[in-house]
N, C-alpha and C positions, 0 to 999 in steps of 0.2 A: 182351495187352490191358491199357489203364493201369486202376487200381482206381477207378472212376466212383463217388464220392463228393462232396455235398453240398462247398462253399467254408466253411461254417461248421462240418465234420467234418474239416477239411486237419488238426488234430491228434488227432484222435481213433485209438485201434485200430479198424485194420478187419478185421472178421471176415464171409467169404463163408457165409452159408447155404444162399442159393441161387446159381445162375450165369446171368447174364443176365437174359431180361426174359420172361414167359410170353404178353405179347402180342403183344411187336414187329413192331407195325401203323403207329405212329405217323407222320404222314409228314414231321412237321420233322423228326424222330429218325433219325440214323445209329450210332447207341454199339451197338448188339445185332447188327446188321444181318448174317446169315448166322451168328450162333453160336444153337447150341439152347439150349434150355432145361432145368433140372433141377433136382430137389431134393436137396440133400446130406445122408447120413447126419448125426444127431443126433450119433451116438459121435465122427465122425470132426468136426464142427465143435466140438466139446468140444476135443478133439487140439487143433487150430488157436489155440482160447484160452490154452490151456496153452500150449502153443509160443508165442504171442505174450509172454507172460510176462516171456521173455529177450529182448525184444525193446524194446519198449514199457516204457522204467522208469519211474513216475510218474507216468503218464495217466490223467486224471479220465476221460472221457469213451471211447466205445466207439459206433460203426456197425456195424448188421447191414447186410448187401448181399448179393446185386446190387438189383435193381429192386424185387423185390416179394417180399420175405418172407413177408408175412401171409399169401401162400396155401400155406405151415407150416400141419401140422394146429397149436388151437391149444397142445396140451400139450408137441406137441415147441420151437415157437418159444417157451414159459413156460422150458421147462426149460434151455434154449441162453442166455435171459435169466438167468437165475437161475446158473448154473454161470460168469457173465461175473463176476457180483457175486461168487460166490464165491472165484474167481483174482484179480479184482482187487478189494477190498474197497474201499478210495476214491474208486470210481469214484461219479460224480454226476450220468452220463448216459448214458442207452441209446437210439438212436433205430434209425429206419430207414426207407427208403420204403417206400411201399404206393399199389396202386392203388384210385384210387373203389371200382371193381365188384368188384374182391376181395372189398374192406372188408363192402360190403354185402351180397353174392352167399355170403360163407364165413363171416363172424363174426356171432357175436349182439353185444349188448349185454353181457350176461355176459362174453361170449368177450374183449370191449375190457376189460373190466375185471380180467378175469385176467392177461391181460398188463400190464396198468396196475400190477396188486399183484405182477406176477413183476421189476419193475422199466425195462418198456420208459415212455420217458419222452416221447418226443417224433416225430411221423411225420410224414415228409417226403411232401407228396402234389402231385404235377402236375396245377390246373388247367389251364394252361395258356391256356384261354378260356374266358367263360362263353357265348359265343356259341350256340346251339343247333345253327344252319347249318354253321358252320363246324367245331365241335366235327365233326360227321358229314364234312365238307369233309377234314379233316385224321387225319381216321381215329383217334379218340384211344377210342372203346369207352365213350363213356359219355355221358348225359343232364346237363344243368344239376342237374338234380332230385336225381339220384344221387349227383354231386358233393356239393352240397350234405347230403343224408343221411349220406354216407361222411364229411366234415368232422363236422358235429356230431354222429357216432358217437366220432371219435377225441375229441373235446372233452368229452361227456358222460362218457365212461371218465376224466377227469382227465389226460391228456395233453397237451401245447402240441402244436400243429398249426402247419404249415409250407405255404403256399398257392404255387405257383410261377404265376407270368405269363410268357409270353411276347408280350414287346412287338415287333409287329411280325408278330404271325402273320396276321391278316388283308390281311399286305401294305399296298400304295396305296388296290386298291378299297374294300375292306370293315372297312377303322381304327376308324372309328366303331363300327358295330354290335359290333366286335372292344370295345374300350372298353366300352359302357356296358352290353353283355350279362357282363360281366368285373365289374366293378362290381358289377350288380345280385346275381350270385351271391357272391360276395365279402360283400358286405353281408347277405346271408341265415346265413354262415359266422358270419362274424367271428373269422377265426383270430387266430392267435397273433401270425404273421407273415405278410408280403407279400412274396414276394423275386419282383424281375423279374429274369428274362432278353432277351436280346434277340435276335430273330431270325438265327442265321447260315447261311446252308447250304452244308452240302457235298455233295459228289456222290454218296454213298452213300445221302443222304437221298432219297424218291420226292420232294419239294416240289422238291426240284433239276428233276427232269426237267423237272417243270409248268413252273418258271419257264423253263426253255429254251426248252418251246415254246410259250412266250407265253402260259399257262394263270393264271400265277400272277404278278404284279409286283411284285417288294422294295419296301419302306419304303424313303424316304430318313431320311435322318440327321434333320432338321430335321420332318417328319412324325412321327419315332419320338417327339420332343422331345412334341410337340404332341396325342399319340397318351398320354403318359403321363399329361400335364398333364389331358387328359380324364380317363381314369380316377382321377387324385390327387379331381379336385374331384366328383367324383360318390360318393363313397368317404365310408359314416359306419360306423367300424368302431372301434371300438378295439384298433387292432393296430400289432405293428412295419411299418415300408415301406421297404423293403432293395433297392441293383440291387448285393448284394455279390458280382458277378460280372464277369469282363473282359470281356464280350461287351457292358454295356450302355455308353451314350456317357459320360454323368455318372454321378455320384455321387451319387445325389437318396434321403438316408437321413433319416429319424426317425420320432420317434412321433406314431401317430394318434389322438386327433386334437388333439393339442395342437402340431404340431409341421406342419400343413396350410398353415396360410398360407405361414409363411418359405418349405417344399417349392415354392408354387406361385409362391411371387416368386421363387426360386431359378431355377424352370423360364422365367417369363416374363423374365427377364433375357436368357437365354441366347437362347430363342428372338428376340425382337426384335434381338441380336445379329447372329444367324445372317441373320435377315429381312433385314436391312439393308446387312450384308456378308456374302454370301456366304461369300468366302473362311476370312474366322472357323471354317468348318464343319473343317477342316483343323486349327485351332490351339489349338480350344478341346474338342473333342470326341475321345474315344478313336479312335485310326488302326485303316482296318480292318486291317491285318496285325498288330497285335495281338489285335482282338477275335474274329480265327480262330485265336486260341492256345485252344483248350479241351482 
């Protein structure tokens, strides 16, 4: 199985804490899909960093993985933090995923902060939607509300937060409410960052099935466009707004909110492109047989 890390971790060490995903319900999601779950000895992820050593010459930066570390009790993930810093003294970042409900359900406030002072710097957390319906639709485990707590738990501990979108999960029908429920929680956060993804599916994922039997309809291309542009202008956050993944069609990066308008003349270019001529949707936008390279 390839090391399912963050686009903004492609240099970082990566070191497995745990293996796989302890919810793997999600049903855009095929990365877990029939591997279990576990926690990995303390002593023996220690080993790993060491061994990584000979490995990695020179790297600032360091991933814990797979999906959800935090649910480490919190002294054993303190101390896996801490023995990273120790093997590699230069290093100037530590992240890792975590889900909402972990977040909330296993750490205190304290608990974010212990890790905050053991040197974990940055958590990668999949909203994915703020949608409330669909959030339950797509089986993601968790409330807008939660969400939201779980984010400005990581932010109050002094951490950068890492927000993920997926653009395209409410499909054709449900865009909108997908958008400005996405927004509305997003805006209660205010992370650090905004990284979109964009919807792909493959067969392993359950959202595959749906769409076969007609349950679920894909976004088009020129919808995903317009579906972003939504969420871009509803959006008062000061944070980064990244689609630094293959899977989205452009490239629509900067900061918010200094950097909102050109984003949304960037987007309505393209769209009335596309509106106009069709064909454009081929010339100007990522091919899908690239953006199922993940």
């Amino acid at each position: 199985m390839p090391p399912y890390r963050p686009p903004s971790e492609a240099n970082s060490i990566l070191i497995r804490a745990v293996r796989n995903c302890p919810w793997n319900k999600c049903a855009f999601c095929a990365m877990y899909k029939g591997k279990p779950f576990s926690i990995r000895k303390v002593e023996e992820v220690k080993r790993d960093i060491e061994t990584a050593k000979k490995i990695f010459i020179g790297s600032k930066t360091l991933f814990i993985g797979d999906s959800d570390p935090l649910i480490m009790r919190t002294e054993q993930l303190a101390e896996i933090v801490k023995h990273a810093y120790r093997v590699f003294p230069n290093l100037v970042r530590v992240t890792s995923y975590a889900r909402a409900k972990t977040v909330i359900r296993t750490k205190s406030k304290e608990d974010m902060r212990t890790l905050r002072e053991a040197g974990l710097t940055r958590i990668h957390m999949g909203l994915e939607t703020g949608d409330p319906w669909l959030l339950e639709f797509v089986k993601k485990g968790a409330t807008p509300e939660e969400i939201v707590e779980a984010g400005r738990m990581v932010l109050d501990a002094g951490m950068e937060l890492t927000e993920y979108v997926i653009i395209g999960l409410g499909g054709e029908w449900w865009s909108e409410q997908h958008a400005l429920g996405t927004a509305e929680v997003l805006n209660k956060i205010n992370p650090t960052f905004i990284r979109l993804r964009t919807l792909v599916l493959f067969p392993q994922a359950p959202l595959y099935e749906l769409a076969q039997r007609g349950e679920f309809k894909p976004i088009s291309p020129l919808n995903a466009l317009r579906e972003i542009r939504l969420l871009l202008e509803k959006l008062n956050v000061n944070s980064w707004f990244l689609s630094d993944h293959v899977s989205n069609y452009l490239p629509v990066n900067g900061k918010l909110p200094d950097d909102k308008k050109d984003l949304l003349e960037f987007l309505d270019y393209h769209i009335e492109l596309i509106e106009k001529n069709p064909d454009m949707t081929y010339k100007v936008l990522t091919p899908e047989h690239i953006r199922s390279r993940l």
